[in-house]
N, C-alpha and C positions, 0 to 999 in steps of 0.2 A: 280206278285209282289204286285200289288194291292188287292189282296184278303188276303195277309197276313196282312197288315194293321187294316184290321177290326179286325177279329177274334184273334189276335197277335199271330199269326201263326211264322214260320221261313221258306221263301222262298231262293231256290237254284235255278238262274235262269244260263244260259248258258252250259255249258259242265259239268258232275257230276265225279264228282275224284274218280274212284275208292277207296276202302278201307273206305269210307266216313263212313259207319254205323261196319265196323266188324275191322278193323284196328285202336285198341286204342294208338298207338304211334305217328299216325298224326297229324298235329295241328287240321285239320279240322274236327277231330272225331266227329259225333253226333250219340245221341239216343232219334230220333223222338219215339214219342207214337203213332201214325199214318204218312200213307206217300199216299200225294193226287197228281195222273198224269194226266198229259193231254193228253198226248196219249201212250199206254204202246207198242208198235211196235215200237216207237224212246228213249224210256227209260227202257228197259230190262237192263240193266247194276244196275238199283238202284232198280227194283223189284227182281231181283235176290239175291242183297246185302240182301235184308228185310227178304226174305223166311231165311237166315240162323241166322240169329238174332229174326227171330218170332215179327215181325214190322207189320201190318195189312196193306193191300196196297188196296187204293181206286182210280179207275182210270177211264178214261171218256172214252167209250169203240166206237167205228164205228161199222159197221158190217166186216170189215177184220181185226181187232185187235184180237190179242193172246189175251187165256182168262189165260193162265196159270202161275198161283205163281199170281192171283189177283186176291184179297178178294172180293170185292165190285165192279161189274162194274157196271156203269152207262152209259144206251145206248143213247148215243148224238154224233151228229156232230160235230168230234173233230179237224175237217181240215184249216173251215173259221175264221177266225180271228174274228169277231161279233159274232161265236157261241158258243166259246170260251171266249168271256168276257163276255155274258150273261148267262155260265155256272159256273163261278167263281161268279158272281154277285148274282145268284139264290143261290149257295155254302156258301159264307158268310152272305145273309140273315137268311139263317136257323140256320146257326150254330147259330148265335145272337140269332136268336127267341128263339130256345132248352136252350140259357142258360138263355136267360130270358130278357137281355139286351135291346133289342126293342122288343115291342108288334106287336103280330099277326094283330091287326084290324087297327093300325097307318098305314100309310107307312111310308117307311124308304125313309130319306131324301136325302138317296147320289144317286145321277144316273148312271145309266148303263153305260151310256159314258166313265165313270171315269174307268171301268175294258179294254176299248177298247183298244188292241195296236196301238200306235199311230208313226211311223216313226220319230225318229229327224227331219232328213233331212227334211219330207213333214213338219214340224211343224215351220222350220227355212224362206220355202221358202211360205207358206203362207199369212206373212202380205207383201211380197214384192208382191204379185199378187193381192191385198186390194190393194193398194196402188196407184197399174197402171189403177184399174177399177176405174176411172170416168165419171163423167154423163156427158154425150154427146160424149164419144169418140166413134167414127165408126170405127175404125180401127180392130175390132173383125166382123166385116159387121154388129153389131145391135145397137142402144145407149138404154140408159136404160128408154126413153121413151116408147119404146114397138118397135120404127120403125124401118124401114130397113135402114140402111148408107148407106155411099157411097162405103165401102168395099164391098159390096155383090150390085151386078146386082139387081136392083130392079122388071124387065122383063123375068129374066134368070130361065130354068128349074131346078127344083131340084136336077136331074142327075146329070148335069154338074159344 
C-alpha cells in the first residue's frame, strides 16, 4: 500500500475479486497498464485475468514460483516481510528516478521502514510496554542501570 503512494500507483490489497480486469459490468472494473505481484504462486487468479486482456505482469519471483503468464520476474525473497518492503521501497525509488521526480545522486528522504508491514495489534500494544519499562524496575531480573535485580539470582547458573 505504501508503494502506491509514491509512484501514484492503485493498490488492491486483500483478496482480488474475480472479473476485476476482464468483467466490465462490475463496479470494480479496472484497466491497469501494468500489474506488480509479490508473489505470483498466491496470486494466479489476477495473472491469469492479465494474460487475457494483454496487461504486462511483473512479479517478485522465489526460486519455487511459477514463471508462467509473467512478464517480468524479479528474483527476490518474496516470503519475509522486511524483504518485501525493501523490495517495494527499491520499486518506487526507481520508478521516481525513470521519471525524473527524484535524482539519482540525492537520496531519497522517505525510509525503508515506512514500506515495513507493521501489525495494528503489535503497534496498539507497544506504548503500553514504554510505559511499564522504567528505570530501576527489576521485576524483568535487570534495571536499566546495566545490573542484575532482584528478579534474577544474582549467583545463579545460566541453565537454570
Amino acid at each position: 500500500l505504501k508503494f502506491a503512494q509514491y509512484p501514484g500507483a492503485k493498490a488492491i490489497a486483500g483478496r482480488h475479486t474475480p472479473g476485476t480486469y476482464t468483467n466490465q459490468i462490475i463496479e470494480g472494473f479496472l484497466e491497469p497498464r501494468v500489474l506488480v505481484l509479490t508473489d505470483p504462486r498466491t496470486d494466479h487468479q489476477p495473472i491469469s485475468e492479465t494474460a487475457y486482456v494483454n496487461i504486462p505482469t511483473i512479479a517478485f519471483c522465489d526460486t519455487d514460483s511459477p514463471l508462467k503468464l509473467v512478464d517480468v520476474a524479479i528474483p527476490a525473497n518474496n516470503k519475509a516481510k522486511h524483504s518485501i518492503g525493501c523490495l517495494y521501497y527499491i520499486l518506487a525509488r526507481m520508478v521516481l528516478q525513470m521519471r525524473g521526480t527524484i535524482s539519482a545522486q540525492n537520496p531519497w528522504d522517505v525510509m525503508v521502514d515506512l514500506f515495513f508491514y507493521r501489525d495494528p495489534e503489535e503497534l496498539e500494544d507497544k506504548p503500553a510496554e514504554e510505559a511499564a519499562a522504567v528505570v530501576g524496575d527489576t521485576s524483568a531480573g535487570y534495571d536499566a542501570t546495566g545490573g542484575v535485580g532482584a528478579g534474577a539470582a544474582a549467583g545463579a547458573p545460566w541453565g537454570e
